[in-house]
N, C-alpha and C positions, 0 to 999 in steps of 0.2 A: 950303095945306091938303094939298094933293099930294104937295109935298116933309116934309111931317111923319108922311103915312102911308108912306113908300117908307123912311124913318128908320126907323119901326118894324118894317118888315119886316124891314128889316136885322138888325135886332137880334132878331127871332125866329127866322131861319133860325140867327145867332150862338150860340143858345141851345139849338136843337136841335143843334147840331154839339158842343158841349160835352157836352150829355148822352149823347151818342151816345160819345163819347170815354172815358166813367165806365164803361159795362157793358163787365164782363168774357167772354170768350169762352168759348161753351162746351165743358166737360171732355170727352175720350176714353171712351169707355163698350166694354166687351167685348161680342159679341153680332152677329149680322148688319146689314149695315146697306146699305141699296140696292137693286136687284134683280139686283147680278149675286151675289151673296150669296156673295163674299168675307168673314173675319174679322179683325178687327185683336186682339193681345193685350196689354195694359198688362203689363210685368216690373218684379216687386220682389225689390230684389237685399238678403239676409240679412245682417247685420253679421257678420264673421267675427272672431272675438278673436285676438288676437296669439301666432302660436307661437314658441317661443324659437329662437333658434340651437342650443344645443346642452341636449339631454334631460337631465332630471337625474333621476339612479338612486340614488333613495333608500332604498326596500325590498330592493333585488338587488342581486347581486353577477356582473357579468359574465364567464364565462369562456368556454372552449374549448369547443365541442361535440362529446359522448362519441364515441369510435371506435370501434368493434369490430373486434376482431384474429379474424379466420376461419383455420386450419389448416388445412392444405390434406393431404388424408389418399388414400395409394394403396388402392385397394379391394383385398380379397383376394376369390380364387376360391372359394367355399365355405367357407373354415378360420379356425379361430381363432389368432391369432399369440401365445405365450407368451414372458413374457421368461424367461431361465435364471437362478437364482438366482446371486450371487458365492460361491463356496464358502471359508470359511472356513480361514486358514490350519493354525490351530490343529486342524481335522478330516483332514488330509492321514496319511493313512496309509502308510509304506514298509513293503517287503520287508523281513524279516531274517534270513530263513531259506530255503533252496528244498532238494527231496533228490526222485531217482526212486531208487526200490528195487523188485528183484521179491523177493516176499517167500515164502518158504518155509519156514511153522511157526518166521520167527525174529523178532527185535523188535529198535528200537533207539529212544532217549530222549535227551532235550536239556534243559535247563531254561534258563528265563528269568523276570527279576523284572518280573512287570506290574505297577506303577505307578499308570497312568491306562490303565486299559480301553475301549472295548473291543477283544482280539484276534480278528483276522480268520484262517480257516483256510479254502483253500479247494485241493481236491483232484481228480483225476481217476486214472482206475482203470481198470486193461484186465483183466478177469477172463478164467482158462480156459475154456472150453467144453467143454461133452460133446456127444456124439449121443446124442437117444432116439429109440426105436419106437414106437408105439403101434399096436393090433389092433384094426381096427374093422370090423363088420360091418355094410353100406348097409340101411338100412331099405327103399329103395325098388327096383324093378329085379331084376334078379338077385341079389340078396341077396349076392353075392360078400363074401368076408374083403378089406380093403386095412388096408395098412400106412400109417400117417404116422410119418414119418420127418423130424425137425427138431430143431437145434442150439440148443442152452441153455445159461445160467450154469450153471457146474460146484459142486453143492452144497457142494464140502467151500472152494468160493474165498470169502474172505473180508478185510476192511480194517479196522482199529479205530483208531481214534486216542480217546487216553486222557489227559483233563486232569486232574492234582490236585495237592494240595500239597504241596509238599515235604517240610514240616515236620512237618504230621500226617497225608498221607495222603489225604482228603478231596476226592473225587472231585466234579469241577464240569463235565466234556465227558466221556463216553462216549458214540463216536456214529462212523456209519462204513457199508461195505455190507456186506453179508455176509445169512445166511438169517436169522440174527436180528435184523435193521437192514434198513434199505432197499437196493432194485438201482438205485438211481439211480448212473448212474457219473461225474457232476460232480455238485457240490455246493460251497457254502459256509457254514462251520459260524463262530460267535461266542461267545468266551468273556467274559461279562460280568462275573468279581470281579476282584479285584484280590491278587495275592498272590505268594510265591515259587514258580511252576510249576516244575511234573517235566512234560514229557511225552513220552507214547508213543507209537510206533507200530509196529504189530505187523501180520501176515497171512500169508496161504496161496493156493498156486496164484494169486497174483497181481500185478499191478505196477500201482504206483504215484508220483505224483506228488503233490508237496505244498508248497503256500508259506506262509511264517506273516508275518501283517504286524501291525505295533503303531503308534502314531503316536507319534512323534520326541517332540513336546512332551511333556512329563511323565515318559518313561520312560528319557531321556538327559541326564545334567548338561549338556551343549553342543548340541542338537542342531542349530544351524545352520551346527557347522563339523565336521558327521559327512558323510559321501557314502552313497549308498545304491543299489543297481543300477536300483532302478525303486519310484514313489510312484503314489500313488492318491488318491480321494474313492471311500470303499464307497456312499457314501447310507447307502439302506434295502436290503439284500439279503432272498432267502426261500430256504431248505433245498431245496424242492423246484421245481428251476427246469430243472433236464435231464430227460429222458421214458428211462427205463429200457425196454432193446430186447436182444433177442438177434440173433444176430450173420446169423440165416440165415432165411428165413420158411417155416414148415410147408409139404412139400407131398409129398399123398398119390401113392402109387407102388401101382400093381394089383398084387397076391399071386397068380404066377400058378400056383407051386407048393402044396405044404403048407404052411400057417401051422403056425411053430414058437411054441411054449407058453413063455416065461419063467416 
């Protein structure tokens, strides 16, 4: 009876050790746990999908990355820098004429076939001078007579230079210094047609100088196997470009005699 109950025990501790063996342990859970109230954390790792070795560019097109080219610029001190235009060879104007003459009441003329215009004339001129007086009485003061006494172009000194044509006459330049013309005593004058000239130059009580320039193209079958003493570029010139002056400046002298009456 003994040994059939200590049989069966056997076989019930056997039984409990089996089922003990079935239950699963329990899962890790996030959260405090104990009392030293440390945290454990469960990681879950993302599936990450397969990148290729080499990208493929199917919208785009790969190139260079743009440069910019910077210029590197010296500053100027205040001023604007202009560049000088190339002048044209076809605008080169030479001398073909040069004469100083003092002239007194006589004239002398030249002619030449302008072609292609325009002729450049430009002149300088040393007129006589006279002395005058003048009797002036001071408004202020002693009311005294003074004389001013000061040197002047000499009325009857005069320059003309005279363009026209040869063929009828037809006057294109009249122009020059004199009391009926301006006292500027340089100048540069421009005959703009085109024709067989006659011209003249004529004056009194005076001397001058004068040079006539034409430009080569158009007015000479050869002109690159002509020689010429001296060429130019006129540009733009303007008539009144010297300041007309007499030779001496006004200055009053006290009358300490009779003033004489002209």
């Amino acid at each position: 009876m003994i040994k059939r109950s200590s049989i069966l025990l056997s076989l019930f501790v056997i039984a409990l050790i089996i089922l003990a063996g079935c239950v699963a342990p329990p899962k890790e859970t996030s959260g405090p746990t104990g009392s030293s109230g440390s945290a454990s954390t469960a990681t879950e790792t993302a599936a990450i999908p397969d990148t290729p070795a080499t990208p493929v560019n199917v919208y785009v097109t790969e190139v260079t990355p743009y440069v910019t080219i910077i210029a590197e610029t010296t500053p100027t001190s205040g001023y604007s820098t202009f560049s000088t235009p190339t002048p044209i060879p076809e605008d080169r104007s030479c001398r073909i004429y040069t004469t100083t003459q003092n002239f007194l009441y006589n004239a002398t003329a030249f002619t030449f076939d302008l072609k292609n215009p325009p002729m450049y004339i430009n002149y300088t001129v040393i007129p006589q001078n006279v002395t005058e007086k003048k009797f002036v009485t001071e408004r202020t003061g002693s009311k005294q007579d003074v004389i001013y006494q000061y040197s002047t172009y000499d009325p009857q000194s005069f320059f003309i230079i005279t363009v026209r044509s040869k063929a009828t006459g037809e006057v294109y330049l009249d122009d020059g210094f004199g009391t009926d013309y301006t006292t500027y005593l340089s100048r540069t004058l421009k005959v703009l047609d085109s024709d067989d000239m006659l011209i003249e130059l004529k004056g009194n009580k005076i001397t001058a100088t004068v040079n006539f320039w034409v430009k080569p193209v158009g007015n000479f079958d050869n002109p690159d196997n002509m020689t010429f003493d001296a060429c130019t570029y006129w540009g733009q010139t303007r008539d009144a470009t010297a300041l007309a002056y007499v030779t001496s400046t006004p200055t009053p002298a006290v009358n300490t005699g009779p003033v004489v009456q002209r």
